[in-house]
N, CA and C atoms as a LAMMPS dump frame, in Angstrom:
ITEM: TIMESTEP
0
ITEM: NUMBER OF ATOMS
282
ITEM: BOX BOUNDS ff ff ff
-5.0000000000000000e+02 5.0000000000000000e+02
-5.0000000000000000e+02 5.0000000000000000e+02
-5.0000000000000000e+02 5.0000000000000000e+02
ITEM: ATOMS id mol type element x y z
1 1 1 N 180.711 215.313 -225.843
2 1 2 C 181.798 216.142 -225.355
3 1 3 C 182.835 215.267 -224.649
4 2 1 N 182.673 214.275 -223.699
5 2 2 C 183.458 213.933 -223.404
6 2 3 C 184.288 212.429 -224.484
7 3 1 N 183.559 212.287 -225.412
8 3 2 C 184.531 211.375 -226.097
9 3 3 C 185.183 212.029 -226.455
10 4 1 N 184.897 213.451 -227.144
11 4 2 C 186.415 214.381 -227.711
12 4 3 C 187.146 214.878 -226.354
13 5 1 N 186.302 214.965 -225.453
14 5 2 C 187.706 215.426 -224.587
15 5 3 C 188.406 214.267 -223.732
16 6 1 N 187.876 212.678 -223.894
17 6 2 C 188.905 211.749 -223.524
18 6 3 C 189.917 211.513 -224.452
19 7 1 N 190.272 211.875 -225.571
20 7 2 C 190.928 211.701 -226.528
21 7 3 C 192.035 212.949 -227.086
22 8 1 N 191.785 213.495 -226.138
23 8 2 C 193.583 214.803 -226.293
24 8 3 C 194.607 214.207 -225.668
25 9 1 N 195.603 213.978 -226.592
26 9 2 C 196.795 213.544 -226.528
27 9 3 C 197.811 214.185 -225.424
28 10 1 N 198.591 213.387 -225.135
29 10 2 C 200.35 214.024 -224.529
30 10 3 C 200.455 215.382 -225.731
31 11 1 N 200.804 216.717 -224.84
32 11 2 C 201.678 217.525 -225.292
33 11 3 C 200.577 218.465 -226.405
34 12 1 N 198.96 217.958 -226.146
35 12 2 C 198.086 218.535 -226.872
36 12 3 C 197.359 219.615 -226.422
37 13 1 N 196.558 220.488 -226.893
38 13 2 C 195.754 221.332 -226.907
39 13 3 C 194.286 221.647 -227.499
40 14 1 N 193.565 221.348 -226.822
41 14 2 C 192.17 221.587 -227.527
42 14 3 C 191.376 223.223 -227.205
43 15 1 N 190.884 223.621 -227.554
44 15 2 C 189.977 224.933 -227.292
45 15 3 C 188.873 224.545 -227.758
46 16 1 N 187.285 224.597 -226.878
47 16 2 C 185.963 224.405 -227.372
48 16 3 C 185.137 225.816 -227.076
49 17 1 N 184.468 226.128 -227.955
50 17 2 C 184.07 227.117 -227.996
51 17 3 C 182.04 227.018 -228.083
52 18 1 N 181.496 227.523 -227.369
53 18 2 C 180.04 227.824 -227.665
54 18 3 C 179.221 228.67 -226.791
55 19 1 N 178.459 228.907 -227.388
56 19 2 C 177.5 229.603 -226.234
57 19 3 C 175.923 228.987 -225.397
58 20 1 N 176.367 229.123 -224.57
59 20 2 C 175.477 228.327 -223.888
60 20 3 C 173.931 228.803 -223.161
61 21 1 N 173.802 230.139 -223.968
62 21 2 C 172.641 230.884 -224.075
63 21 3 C 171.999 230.403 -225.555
64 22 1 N 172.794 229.887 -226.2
65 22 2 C 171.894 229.248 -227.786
66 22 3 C 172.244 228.177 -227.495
67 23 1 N 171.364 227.352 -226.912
68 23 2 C 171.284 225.547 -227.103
69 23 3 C 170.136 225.197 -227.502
70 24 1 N 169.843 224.438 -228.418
71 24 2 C 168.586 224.589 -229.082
72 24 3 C 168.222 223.18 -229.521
73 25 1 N 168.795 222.671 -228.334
74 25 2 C 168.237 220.728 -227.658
75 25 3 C 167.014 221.099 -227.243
76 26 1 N 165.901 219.855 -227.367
77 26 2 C 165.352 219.607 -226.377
78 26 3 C 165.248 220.22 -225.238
79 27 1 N 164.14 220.224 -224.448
80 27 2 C 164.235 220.311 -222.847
81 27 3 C 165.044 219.151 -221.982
82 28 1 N 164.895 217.996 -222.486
83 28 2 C 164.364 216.664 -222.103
84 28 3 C 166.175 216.408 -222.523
85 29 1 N 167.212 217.282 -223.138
86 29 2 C 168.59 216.864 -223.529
87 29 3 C 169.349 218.002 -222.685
88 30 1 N 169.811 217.413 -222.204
89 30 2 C 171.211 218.538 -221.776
90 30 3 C 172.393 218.802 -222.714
91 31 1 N 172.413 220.137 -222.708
92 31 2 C 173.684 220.46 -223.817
93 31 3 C 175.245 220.409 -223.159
94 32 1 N 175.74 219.507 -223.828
95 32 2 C 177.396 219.261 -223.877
96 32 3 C 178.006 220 -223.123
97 33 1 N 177.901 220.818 -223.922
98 33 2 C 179.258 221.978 -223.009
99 33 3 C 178.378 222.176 -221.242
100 34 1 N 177.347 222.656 -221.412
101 34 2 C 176.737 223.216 -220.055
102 34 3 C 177.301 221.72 -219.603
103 35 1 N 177.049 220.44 -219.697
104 35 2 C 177.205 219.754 -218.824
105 35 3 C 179.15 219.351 -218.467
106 36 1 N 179.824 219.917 -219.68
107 36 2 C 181.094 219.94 -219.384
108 36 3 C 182.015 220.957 -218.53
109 37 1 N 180.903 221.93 -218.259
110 37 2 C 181.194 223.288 -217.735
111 37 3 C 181.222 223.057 -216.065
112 38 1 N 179.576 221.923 -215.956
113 38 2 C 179.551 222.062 -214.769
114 38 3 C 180.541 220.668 -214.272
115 39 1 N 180.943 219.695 -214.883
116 39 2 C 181.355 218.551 -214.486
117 39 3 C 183.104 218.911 -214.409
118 40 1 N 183.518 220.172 -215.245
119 40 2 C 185.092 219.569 -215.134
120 40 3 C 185.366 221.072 -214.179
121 41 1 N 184.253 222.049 -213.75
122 41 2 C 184.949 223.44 -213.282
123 41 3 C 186.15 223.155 -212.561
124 42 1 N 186.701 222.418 -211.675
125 42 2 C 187.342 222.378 -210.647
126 42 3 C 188.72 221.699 -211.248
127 43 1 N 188.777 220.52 -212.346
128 43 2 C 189.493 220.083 -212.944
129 43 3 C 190.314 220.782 -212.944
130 44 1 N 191.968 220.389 -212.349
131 44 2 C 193.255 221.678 -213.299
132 44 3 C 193.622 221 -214.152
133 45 1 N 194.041 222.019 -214.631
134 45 2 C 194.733 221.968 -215.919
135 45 3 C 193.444 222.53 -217.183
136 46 1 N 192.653 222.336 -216.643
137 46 2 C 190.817 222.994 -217.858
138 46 3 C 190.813 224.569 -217.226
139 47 1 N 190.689 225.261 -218.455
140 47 2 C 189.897 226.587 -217.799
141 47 3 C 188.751 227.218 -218.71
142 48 1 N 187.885 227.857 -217.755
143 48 2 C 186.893 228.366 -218.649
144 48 3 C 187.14 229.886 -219.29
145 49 1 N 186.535 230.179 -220.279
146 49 2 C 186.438 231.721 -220.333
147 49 3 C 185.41 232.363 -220.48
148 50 1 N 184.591 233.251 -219.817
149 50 2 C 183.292 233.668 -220.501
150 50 3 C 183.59 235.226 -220.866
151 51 1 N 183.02 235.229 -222.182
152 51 2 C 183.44 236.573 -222.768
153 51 3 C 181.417 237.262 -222.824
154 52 1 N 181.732 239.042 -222.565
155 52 2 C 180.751 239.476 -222.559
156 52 3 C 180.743 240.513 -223.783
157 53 1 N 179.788 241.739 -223.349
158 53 2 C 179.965 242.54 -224.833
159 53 3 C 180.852 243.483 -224.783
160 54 1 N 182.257 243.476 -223.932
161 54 2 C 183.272 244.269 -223.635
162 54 3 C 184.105 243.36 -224.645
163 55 1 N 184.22 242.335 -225.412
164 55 2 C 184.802 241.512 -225.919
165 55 3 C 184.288 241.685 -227.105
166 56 1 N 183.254 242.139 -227.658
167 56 2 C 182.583 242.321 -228.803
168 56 3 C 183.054 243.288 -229.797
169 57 1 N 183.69 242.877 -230.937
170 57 2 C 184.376 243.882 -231.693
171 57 3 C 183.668 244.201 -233.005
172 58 1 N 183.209 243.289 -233.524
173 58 2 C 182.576 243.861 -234.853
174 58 3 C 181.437 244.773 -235.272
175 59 1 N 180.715 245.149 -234.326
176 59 2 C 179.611 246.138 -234.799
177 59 3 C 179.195 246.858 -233.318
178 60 1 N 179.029 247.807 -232.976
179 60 2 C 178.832 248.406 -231.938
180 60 3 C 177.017 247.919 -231.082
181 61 1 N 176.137 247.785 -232.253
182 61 2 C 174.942 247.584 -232.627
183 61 3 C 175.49 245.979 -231.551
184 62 1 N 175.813 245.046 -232.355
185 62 2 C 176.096 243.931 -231.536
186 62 3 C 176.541 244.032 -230.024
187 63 1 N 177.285 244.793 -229.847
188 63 2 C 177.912 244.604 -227.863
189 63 3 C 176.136 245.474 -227.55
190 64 1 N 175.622 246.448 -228.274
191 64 2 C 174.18 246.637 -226.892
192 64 3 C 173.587 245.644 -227.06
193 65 1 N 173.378 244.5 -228.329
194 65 2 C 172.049 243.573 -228.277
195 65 3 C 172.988 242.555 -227.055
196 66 1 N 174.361 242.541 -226.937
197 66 2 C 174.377 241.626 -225.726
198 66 3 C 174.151 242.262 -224.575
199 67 1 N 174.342 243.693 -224.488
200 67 2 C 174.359 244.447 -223.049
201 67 3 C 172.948 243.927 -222.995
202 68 1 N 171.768 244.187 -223.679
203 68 2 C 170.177 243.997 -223.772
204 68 3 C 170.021 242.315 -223.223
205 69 1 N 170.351 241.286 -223.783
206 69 2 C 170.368 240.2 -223.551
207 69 3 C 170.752 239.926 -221.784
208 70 1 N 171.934 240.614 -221.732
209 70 2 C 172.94 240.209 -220.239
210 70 3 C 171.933 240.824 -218.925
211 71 1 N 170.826 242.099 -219.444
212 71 2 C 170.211 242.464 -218.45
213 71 3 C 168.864 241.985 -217.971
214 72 1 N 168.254 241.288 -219.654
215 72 2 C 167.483 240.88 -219.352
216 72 3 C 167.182 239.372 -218.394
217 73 1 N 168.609 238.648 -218.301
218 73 2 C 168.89 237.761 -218.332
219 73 3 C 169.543 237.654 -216.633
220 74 1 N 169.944 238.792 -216.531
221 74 2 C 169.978 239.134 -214.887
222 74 3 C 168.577 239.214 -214.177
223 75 1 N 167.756 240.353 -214.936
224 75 2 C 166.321 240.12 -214.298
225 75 3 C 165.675 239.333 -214.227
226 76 1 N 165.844 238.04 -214.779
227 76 2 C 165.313 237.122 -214.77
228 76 3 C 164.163 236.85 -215.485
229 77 1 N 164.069 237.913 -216.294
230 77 2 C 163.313 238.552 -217.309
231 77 3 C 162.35 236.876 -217.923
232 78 1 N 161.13 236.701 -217.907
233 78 2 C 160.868 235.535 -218.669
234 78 3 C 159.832 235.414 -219.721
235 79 1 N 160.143 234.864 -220.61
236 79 2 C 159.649 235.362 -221.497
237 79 3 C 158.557 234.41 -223.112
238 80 1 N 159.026 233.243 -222.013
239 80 2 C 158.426 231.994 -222.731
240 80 3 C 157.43 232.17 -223.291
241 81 1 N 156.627 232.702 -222.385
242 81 2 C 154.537 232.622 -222.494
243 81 3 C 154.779 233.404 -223.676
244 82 1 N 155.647 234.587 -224.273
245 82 2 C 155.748 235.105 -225.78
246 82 3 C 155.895 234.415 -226.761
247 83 1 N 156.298 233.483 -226.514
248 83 2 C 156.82 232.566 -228.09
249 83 3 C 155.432 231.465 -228.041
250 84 1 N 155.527 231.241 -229.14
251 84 2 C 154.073 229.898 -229.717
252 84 3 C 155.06 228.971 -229.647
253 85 1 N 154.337 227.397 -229.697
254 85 2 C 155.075 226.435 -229.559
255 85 3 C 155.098 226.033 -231.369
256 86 1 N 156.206 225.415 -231.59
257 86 2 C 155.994 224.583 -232.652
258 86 3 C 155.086 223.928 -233.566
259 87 1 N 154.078 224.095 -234.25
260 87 2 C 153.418 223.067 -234.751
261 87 3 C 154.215 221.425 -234.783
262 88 1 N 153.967 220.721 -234.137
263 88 2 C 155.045 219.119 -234.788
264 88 3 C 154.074 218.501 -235.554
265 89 1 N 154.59 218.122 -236.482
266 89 2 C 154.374 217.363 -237.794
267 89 3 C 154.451 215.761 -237.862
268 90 1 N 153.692 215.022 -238.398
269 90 2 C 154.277 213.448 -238.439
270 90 3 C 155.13 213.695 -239.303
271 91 1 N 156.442 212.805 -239.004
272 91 2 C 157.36 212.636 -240.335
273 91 3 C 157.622 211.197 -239.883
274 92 1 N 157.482 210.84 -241.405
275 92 2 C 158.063 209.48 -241.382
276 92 3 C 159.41 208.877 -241.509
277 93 1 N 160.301 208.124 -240.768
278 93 2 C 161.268 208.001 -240.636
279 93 3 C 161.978 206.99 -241.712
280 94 1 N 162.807 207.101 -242.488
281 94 2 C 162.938 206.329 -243.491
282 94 3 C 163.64 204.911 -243.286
């Protein structure tokens, strides 16, 4: 993240877009944006936007699975011990 964002020009404009509820690094990696989110908040001239399911236009079905997500996610809802871990595999590296 930050090599693309040392590299916007005079008189330029960038927009980055993601969600930072699907990062699907590692534990052991920090994801880009979260770490660009927390490193430039204060920066002017950067602004953030966070959009919720009041912003959600294409399927009605979609804004409750975020209302569902946003509450569970307030409660602190956890939910790890549900999911199995991965089988990991040897792969050989070529």
């Amino acid at each position: 993240m930050k090599m693309f964002l040392t590299r916007i020009g005079f008189g330029s404009k960038a927009v980055v877009t993601g969600d930072v509820t699907q990062v699907d690094l590692h534990k052991s990696q920090k994801s880009g944006l979260v770490d660009a989110i927390q490193v430039l908040r204060d920066v002017r001239g950067i602004a953030f936007t966070q959009f919720s399911s009041e912003d959600v236009v294409r399927h009605p079905l979609v804004a409750r699975i975020v209302d569902a997500y946003e509450a569970a996610h307030e409660a602190n809802a956890d939910v790890t011990h549900l999911i199995k871990p991965a089988a990991v595999k040897n792969v050989r590296k070529k």
